[in-house]
mmCIF file of the N, C-alpha and C atoms, coordinates in Angstrom:
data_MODEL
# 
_entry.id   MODEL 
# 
loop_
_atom_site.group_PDB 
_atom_site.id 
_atom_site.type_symbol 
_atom_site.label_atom_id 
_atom_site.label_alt_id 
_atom_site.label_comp_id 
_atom_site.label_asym_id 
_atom_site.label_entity_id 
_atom_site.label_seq_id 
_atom_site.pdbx_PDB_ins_code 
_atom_site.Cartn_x 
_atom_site.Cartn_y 
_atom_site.Cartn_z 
_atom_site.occupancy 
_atom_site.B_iso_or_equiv 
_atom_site.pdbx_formal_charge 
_atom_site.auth_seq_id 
_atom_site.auth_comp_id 
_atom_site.auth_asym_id 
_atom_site.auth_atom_id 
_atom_site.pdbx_PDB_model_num 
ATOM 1   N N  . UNK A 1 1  ? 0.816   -1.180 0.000  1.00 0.00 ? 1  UNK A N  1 
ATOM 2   C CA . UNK A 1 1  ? 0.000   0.000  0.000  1.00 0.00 ? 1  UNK A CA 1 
ATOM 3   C C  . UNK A 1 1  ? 0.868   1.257  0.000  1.00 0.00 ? 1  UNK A C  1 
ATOM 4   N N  . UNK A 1 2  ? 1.947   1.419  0.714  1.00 0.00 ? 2  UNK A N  1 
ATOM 5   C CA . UNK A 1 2  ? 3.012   2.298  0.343  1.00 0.00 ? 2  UNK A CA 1 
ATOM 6   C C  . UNK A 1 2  ? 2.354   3.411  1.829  1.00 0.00 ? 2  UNK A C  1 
ATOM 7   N N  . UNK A 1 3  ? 1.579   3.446  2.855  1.00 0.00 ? 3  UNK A N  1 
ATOM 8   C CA . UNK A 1 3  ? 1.204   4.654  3.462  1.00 0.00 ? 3  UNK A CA 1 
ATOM 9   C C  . UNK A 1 3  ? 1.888   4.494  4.706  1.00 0.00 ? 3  UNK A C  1 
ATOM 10  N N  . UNK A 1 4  ? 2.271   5.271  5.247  1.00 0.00 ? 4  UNK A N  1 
ATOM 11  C CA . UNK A 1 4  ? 2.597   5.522  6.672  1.00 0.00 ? 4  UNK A CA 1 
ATOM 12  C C  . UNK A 1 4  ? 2.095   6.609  7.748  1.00 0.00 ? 4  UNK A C  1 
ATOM 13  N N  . UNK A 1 5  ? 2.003   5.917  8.617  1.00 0.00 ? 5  UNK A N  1 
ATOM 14  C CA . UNK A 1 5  ? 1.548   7.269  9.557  1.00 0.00 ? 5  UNK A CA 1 
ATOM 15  C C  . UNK A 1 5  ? 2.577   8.161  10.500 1.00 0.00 ? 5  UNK A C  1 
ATOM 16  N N  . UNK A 1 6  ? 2.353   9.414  9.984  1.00 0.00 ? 6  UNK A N  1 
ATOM 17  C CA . UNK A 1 6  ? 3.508   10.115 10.668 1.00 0.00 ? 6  UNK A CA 1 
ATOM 18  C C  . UNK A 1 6  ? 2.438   11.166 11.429 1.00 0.00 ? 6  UNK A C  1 
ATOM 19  N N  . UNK A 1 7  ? 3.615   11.813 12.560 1.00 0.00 ? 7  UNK A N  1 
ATOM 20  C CA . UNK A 1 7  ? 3.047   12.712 13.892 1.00 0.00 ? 7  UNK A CA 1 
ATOM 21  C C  . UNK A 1 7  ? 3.716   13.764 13.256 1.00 0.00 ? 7  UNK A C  1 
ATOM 22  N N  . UNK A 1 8  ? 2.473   14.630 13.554 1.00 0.00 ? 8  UNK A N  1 
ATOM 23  C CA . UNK A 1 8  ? 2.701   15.932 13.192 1.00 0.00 ? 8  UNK A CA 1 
ATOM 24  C C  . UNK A 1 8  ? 3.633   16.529 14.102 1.00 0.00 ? 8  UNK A C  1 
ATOM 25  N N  . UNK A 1 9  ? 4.153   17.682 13.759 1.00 0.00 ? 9  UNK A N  1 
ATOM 26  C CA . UNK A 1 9  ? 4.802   18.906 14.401 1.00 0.00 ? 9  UNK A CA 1 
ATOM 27  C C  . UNK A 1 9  ? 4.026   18.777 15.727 1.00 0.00 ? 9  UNK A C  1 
ATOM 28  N N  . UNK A 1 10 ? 4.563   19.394 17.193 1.00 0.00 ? 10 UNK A N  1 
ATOM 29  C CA . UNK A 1 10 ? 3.419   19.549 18.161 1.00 0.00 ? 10 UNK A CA 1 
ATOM 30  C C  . UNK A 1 10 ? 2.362   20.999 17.747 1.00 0.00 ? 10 UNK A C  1 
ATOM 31  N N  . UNK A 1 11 ? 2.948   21.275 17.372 1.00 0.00 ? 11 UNK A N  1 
ATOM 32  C CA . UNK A 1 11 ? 2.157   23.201 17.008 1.00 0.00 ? 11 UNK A CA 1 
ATOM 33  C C  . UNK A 1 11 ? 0.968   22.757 16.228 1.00 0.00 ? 11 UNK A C  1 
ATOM 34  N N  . UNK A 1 12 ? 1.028   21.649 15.028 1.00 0.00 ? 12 UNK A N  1 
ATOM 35  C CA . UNK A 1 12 ? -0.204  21.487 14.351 1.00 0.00 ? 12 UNK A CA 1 
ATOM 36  C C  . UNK A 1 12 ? -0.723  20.042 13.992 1.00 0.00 ? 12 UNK A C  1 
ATOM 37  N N  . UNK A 1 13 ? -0.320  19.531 15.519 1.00 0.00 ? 13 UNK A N  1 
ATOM 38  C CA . UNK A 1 13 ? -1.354  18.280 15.863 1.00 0.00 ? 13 UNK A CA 1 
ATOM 39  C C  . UNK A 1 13 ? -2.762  18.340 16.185 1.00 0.00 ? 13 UNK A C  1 
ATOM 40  N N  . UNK A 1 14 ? -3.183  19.203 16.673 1.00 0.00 ? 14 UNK A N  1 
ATOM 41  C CA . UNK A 1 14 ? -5.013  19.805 16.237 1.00 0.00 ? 14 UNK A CA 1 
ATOM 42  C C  . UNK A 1 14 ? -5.366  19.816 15.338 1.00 0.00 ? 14 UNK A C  1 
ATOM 43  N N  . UNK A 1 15 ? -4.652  19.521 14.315 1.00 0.00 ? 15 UNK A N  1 
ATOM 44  C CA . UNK A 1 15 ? -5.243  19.384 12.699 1.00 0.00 ? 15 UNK A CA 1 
ATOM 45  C C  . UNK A 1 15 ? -5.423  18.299 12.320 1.00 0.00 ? 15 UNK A C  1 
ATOM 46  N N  . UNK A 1 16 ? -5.353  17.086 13.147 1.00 0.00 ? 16 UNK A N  1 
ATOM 47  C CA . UNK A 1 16 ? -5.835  15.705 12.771 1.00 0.00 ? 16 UNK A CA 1 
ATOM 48  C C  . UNK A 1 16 ? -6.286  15.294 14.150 1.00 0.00 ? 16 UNK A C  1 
ATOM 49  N N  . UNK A 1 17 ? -6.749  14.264 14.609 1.00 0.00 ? 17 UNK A N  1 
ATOM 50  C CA . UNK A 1 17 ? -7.637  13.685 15.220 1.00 0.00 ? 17 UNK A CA 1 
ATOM 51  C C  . UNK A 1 17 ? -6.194  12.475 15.809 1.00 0.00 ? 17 UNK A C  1 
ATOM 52  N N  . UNK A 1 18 ? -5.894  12.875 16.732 1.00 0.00 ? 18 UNK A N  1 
ATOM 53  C CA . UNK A 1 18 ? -4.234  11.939 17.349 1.00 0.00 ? 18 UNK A CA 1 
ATOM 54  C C  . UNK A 1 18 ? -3.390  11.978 16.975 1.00 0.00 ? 18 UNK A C  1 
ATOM 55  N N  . UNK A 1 19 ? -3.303  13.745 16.352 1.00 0.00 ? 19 UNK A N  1 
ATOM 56  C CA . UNK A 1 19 ? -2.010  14.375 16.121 1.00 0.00 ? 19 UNK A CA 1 
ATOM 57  C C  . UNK A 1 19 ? -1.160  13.878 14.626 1.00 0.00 ? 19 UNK A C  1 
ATOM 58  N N  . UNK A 1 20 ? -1.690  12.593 13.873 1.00 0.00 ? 20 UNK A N  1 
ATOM 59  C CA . UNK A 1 20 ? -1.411  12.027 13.203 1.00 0.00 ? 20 UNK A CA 1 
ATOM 60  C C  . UNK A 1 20 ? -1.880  12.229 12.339 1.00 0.00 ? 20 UNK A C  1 
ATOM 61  N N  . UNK A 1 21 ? -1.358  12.234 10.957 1.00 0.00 ? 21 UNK A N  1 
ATOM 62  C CA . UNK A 1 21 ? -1.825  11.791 9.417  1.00 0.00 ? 21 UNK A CA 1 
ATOM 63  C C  . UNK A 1 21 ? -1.170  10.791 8.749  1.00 0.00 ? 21 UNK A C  1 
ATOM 64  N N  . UNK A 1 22 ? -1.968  10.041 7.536  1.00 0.00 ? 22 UNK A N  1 
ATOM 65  C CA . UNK A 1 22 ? -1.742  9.181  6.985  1.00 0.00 ? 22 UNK A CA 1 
ATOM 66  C C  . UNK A 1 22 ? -1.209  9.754  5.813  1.00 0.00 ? 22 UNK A C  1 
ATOM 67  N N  . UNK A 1 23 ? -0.063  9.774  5.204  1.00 0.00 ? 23 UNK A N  1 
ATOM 68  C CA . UNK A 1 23 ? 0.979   9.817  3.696  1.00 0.00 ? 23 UNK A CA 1 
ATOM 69  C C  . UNK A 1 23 ? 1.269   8.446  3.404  1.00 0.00 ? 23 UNK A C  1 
ATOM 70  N N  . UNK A 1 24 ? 0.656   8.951  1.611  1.00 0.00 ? 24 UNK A N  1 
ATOM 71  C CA . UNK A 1 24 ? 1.072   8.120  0.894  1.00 0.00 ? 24 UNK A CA 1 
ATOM 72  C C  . UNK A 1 24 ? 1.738   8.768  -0.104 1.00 0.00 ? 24 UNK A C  1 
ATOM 73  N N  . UNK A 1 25 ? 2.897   8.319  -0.302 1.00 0.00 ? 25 UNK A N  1 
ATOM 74  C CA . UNK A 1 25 ? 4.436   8.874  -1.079 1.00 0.00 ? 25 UNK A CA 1 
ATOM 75  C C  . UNK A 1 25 ? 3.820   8.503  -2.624 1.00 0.00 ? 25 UNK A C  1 
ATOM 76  N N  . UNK A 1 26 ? 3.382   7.574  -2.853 1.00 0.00 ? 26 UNK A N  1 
ATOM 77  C CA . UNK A 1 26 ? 3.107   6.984  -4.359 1.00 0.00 ? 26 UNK A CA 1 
ATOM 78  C C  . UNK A 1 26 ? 2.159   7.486  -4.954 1.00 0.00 ? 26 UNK A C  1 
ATOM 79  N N  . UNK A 1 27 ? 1.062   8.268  -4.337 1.00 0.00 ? 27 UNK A N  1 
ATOM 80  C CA . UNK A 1 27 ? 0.010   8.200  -4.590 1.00 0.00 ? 27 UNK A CA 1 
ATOM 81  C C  . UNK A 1 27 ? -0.268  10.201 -4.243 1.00 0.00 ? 27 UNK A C  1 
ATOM 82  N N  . UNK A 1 28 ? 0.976   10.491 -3.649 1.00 0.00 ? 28 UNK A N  1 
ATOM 83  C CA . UNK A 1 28 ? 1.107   11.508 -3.019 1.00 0.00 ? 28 UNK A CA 1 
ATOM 84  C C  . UNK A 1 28 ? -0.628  12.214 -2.259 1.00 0.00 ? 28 UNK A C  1 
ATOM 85  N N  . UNK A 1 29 ? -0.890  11.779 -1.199 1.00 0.00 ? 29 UNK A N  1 
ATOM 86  C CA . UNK A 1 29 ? -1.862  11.248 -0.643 1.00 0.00 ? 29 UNK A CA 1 
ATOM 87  C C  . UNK A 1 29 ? -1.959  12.026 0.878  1.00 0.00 ? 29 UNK A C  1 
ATOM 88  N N  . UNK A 1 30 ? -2.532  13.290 1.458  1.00 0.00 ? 30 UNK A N  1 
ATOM 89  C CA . UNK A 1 30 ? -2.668  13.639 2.573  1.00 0.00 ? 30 UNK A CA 1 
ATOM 90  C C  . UNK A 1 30 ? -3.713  13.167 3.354  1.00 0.00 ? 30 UNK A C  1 
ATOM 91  N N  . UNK A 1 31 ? -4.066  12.548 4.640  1.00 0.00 ? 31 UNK A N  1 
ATOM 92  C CA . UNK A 1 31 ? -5.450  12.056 5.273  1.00 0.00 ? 31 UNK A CA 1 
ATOM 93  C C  . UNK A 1 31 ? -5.299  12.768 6.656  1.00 0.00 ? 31 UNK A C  1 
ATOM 94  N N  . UNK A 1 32 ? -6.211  13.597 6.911  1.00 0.00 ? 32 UNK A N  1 
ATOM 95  C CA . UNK A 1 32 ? -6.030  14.483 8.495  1.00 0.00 ? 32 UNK A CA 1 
ATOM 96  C C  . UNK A 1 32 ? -7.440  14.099 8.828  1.00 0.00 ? 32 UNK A C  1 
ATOM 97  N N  . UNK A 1 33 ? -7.551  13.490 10.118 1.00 0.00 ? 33 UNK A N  1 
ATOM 98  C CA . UNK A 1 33 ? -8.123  12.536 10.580 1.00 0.00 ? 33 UNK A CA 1 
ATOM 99  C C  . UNK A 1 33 ? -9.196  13.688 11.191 1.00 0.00 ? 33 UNK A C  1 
ATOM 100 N N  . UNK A 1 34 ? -10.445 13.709 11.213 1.00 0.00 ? 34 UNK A N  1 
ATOM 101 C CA . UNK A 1 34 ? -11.736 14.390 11.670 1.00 0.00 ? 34 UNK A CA 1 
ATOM 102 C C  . UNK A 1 34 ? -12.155 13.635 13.338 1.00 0.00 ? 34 UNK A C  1 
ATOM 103 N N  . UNK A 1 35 ? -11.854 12.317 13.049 1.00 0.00 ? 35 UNK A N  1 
ATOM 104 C CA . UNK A 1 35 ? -12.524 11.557 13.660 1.00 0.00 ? 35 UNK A CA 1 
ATOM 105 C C  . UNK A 1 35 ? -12.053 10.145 14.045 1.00 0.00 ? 35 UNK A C  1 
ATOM 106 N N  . UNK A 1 36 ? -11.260 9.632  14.894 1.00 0.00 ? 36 UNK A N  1 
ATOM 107 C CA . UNK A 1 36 ? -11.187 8.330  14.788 1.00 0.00 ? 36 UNK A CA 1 
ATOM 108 C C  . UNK A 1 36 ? -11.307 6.868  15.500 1.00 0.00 ? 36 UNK A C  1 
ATOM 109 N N  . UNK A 1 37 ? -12.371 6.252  15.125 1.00 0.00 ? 37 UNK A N  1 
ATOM 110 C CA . UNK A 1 37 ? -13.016 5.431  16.195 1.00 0.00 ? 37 UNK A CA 1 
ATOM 111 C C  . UNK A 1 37 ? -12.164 4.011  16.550 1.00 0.00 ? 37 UNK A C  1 
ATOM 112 N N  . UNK A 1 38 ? -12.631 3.491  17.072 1.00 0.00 ? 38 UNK A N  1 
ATOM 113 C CA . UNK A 1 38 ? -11.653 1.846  17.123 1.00 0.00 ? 38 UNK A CA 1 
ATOM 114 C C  . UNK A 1 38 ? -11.913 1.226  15.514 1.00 0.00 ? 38 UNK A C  1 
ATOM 115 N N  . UNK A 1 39 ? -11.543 0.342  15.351 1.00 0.00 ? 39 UNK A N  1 
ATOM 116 C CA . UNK A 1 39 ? -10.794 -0.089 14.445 1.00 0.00 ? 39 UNK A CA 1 
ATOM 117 C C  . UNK A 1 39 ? -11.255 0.235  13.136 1.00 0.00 ? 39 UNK A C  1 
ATOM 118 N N  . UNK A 1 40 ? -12.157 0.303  12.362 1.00 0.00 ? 40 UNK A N  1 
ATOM 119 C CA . UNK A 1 40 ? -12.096 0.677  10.875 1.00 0.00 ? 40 UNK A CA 1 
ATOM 120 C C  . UNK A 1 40 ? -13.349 1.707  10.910 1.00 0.00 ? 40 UNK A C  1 
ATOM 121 N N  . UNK A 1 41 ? -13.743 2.396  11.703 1.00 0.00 ? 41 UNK A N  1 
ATOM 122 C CA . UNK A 1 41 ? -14.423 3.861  12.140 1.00 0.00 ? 41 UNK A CA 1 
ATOM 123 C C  . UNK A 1 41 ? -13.456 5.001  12.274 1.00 0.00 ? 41 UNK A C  1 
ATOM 124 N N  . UNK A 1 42 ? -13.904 6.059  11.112 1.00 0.00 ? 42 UNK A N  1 
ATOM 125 C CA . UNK A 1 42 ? -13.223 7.083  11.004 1.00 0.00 ? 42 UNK A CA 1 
ATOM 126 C C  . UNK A 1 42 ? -13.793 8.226  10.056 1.00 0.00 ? 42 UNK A C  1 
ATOM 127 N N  . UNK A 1 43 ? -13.305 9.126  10.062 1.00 0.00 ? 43 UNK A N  1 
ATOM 128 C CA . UNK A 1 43 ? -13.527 10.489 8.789  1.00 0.00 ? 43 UNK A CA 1 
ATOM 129 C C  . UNK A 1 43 ? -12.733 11.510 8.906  1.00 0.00 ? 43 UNK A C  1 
ATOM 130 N N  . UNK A 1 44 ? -12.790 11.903 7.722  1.00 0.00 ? 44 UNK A N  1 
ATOM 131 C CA . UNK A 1 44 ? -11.513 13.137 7.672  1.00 0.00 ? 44 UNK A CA 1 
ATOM 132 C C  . UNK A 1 44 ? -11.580 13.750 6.483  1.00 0.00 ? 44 UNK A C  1 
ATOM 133 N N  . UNK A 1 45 ? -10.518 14.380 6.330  1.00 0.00 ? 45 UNK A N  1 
ATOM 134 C CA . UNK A 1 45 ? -10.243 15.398 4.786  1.00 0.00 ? 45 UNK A CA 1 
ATOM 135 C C  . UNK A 1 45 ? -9.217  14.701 4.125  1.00 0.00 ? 45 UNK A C  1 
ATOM 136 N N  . UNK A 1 46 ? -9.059  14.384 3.354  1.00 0.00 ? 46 UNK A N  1 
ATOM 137 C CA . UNK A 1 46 ? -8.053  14.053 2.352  1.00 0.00 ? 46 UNK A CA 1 
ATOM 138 C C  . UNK A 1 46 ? -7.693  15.135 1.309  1.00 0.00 ? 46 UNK A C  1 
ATOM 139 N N  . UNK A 1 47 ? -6.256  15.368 1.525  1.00 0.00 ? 47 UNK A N  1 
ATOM 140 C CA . UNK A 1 47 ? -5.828  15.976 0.292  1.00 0.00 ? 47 UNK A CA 1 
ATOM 141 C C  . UNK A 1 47 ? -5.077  15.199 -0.810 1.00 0.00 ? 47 UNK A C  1 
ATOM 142 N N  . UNK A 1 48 ? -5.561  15.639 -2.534 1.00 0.00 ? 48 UNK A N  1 
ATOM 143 C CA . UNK A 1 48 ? -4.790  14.728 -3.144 1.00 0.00 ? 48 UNK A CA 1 
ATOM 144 C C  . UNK A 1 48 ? -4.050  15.538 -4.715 1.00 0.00 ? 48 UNK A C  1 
ATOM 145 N N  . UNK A 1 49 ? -2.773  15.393 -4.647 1.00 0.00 ? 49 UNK A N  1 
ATOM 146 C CA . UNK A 1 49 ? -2.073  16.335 -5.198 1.00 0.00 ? 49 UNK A CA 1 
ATOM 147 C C  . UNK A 1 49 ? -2.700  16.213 -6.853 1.00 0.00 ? 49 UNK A C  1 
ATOM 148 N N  . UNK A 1 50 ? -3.018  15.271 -7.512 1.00 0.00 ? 50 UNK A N  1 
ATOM 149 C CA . UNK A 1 50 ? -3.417  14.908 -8.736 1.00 0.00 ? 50 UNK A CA 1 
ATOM 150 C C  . UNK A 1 50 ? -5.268  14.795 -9.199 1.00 0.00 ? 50 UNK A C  1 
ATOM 151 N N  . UNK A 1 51 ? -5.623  15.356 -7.716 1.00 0.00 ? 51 UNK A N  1 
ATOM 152 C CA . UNK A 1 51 ? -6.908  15.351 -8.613 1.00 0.00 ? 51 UNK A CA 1 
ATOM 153 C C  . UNK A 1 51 ? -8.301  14.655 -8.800 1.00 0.00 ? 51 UNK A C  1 
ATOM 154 N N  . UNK A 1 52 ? -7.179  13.078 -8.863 1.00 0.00 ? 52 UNK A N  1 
ATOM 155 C CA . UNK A 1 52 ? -7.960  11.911 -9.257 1.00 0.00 ? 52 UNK A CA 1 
ATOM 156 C C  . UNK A 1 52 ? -8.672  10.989 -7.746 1.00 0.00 ? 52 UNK A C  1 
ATOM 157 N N  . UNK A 1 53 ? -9.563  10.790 -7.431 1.00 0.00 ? 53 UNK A N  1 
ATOM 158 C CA . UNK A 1 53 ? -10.796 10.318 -6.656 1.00 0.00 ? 53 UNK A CA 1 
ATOM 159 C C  . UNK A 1 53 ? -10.273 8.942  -6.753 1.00 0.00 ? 53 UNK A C  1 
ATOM 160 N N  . UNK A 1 54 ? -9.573  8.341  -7.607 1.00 0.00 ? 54 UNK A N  1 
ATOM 161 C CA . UNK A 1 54 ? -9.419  6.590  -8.108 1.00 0.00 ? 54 UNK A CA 1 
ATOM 162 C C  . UNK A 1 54 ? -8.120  6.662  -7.095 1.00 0.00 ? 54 UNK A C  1 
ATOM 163 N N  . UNK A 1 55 ? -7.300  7.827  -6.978 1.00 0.00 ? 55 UNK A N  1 
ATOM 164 C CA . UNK A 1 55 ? -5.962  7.433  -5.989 1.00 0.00 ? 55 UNK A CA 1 
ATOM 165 C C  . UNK A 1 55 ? -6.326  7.285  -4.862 1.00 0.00 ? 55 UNK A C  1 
ATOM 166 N N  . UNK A 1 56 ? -7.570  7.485  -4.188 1.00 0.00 ? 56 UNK A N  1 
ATOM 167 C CA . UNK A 1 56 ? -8.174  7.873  -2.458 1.00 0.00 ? 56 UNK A CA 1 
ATOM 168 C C  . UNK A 1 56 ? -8.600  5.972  -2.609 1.00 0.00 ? 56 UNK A C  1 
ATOM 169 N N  . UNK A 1 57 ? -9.186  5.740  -3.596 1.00 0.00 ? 57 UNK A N  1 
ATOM 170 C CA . UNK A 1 57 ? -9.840  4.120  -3.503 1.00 0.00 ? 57 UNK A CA 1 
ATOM 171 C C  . UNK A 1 57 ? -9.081  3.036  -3.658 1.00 0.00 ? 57 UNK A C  1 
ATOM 172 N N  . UNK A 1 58 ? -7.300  3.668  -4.388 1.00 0.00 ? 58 UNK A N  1 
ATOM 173 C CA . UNK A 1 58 ? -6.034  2.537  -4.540 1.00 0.00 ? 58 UNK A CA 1 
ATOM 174 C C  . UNK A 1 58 ? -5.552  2.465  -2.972 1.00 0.00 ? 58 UNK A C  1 
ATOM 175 N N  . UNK A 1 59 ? -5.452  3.840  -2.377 1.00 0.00 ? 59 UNK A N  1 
ATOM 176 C CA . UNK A 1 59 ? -4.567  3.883  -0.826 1.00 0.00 ? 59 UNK A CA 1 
ATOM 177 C C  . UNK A 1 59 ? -5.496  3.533  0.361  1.00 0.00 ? 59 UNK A C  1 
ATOM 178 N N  . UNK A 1 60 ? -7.374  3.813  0.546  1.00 0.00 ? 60 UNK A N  1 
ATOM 179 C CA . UNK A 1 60 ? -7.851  3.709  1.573  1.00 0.00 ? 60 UNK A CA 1 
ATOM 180 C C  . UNK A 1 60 ? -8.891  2.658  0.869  1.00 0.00 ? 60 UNK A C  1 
ATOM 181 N N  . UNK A 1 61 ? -9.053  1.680  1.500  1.00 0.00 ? 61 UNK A N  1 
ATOM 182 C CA . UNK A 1 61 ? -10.059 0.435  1.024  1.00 0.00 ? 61 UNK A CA 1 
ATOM 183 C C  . UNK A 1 61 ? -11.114 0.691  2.086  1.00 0.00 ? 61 UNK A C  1 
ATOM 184 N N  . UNK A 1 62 ? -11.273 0.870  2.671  1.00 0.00 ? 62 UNK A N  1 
ATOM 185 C CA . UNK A 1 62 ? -12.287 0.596  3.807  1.00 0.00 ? 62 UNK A CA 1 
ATOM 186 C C  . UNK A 1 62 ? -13.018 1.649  4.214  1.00 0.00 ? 62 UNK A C  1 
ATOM 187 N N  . UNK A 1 63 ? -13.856 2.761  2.979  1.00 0.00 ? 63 UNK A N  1 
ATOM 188 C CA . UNK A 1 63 ? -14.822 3.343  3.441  1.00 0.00 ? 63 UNK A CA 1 
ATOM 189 C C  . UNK A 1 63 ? -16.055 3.438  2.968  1.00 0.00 ? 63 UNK A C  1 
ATOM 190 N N  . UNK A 1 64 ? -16.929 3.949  3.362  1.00 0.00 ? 64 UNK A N  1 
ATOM 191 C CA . UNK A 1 64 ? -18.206 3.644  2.840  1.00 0.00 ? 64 UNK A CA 1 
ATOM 192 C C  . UNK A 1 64 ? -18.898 5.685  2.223  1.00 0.00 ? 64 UNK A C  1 
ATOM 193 N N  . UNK A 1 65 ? -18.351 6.530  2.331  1.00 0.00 ? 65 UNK A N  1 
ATOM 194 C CA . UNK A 1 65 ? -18.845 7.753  1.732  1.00 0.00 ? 65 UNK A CA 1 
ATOM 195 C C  . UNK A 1 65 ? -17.789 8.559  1.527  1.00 0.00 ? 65 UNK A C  1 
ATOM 196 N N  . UNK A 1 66 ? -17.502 8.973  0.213  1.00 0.00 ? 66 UNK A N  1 
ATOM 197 C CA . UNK A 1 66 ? -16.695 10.618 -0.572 1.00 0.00 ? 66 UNK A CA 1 
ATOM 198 C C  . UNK A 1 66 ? -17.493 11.087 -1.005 1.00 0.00 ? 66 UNK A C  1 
ATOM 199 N N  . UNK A 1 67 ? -17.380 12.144 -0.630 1.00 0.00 ? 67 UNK A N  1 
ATOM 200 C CA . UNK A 1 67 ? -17.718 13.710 -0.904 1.00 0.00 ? 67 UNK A CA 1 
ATOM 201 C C  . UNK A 1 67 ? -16.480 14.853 -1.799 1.00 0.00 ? 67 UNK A C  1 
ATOM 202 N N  . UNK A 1 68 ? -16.314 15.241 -2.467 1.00 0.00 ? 68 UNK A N  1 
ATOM 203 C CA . UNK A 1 68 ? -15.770 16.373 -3.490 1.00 0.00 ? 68 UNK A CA 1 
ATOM 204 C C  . UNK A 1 68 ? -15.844 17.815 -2.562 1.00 0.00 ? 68 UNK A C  1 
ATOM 205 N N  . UNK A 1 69 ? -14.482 17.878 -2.115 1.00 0.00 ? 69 UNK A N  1 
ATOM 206 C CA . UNK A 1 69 ? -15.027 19.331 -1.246 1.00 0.00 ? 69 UNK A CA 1 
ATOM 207 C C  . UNK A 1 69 ? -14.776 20.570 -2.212 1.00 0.00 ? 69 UNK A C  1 
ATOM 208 N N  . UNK A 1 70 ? -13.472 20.748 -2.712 1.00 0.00 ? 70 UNK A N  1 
ATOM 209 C CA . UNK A 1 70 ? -13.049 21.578 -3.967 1.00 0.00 ? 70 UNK A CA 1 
ATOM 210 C C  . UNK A 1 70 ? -12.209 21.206 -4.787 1.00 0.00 ? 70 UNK A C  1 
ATOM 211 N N  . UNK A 1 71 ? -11.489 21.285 -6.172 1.00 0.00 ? 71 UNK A N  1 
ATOM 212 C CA . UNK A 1 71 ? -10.565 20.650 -6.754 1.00 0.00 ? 71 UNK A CA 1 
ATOM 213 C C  . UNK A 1 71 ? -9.353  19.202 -5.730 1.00 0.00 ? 71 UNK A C  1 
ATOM 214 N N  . UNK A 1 72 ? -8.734  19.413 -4.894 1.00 0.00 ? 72 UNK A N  1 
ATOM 215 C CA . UNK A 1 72 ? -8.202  18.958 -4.364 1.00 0.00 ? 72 UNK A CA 1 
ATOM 216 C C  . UNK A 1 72 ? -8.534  18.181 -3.131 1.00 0.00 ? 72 UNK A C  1 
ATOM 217 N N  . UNK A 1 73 ? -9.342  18.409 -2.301 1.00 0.00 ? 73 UNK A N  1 
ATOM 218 C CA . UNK A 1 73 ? -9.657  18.407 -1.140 1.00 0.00 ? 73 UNK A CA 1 
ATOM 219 C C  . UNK A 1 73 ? -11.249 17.352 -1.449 1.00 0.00 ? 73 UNK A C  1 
ATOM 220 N N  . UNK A 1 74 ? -10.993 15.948 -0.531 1.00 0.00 ? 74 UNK A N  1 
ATOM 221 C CA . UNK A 1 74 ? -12.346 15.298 -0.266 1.00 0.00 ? 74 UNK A CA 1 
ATOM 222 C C  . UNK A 1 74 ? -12.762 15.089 1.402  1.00 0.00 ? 74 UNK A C  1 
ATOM 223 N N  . UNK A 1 75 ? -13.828 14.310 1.662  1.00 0.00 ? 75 UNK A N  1 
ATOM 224 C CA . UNK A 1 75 ? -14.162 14.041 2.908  1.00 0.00 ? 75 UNK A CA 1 
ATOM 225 C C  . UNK A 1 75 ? -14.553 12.677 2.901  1.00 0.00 ? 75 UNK A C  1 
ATOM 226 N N  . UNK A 1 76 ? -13.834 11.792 3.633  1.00 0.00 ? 76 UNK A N  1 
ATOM 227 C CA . UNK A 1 76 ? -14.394 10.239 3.479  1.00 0.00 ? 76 UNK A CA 1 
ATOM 228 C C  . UNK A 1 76 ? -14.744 10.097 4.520  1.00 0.00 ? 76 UNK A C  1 
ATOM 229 N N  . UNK A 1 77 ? -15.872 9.050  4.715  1.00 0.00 ? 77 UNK A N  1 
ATOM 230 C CA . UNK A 1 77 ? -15.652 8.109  6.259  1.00 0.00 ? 77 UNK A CA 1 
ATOM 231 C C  . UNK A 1 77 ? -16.420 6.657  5.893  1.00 0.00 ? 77 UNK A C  1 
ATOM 232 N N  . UNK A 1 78 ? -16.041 6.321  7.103  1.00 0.00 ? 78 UNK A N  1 
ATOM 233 C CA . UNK A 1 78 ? -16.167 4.986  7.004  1.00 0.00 ? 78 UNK A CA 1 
ATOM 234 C C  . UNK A 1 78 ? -17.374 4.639  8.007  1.00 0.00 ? 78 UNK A C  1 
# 
């Protein structure tokens, strides 16, 4: 899958939901977490450098609603 989860800066760990976001290098892939429940319960914003809606469904398998917020920017959850 190519993603890892890295910890934010301390200054702008309020911008995800356990200080954490999900990068994906391949797919160049931002996920800042809204929400995150035990195990496959969650929502957030995804940023995605290319555009394409098909790179959010190669890197995150396990949700059930996207939304289109503006060119770049979606909202998934699961």
């Amino acid at each position: 899958m190519g993603s890892e989860l890295l910890l934010l800066p301390p200054k702008f760990r309020y911008l995800s939901d356990g200080g954490e976001i999900i990068i994906n290098q391949s797919k160049t892939i931002f996920f800042f977490y809204s929400y995150r429940g035990i195990l496959d319960n969650y929502n957030g914003f995804i940023f995605v450098v290319d555009k394409n809606v098909n790179s959010i469904k190669e890197v995150l398998e396990d949700f059930s609603n996207i939304i289109q917020m503006n060119e770049h920017w979606y909202w998934i959850s699961s």
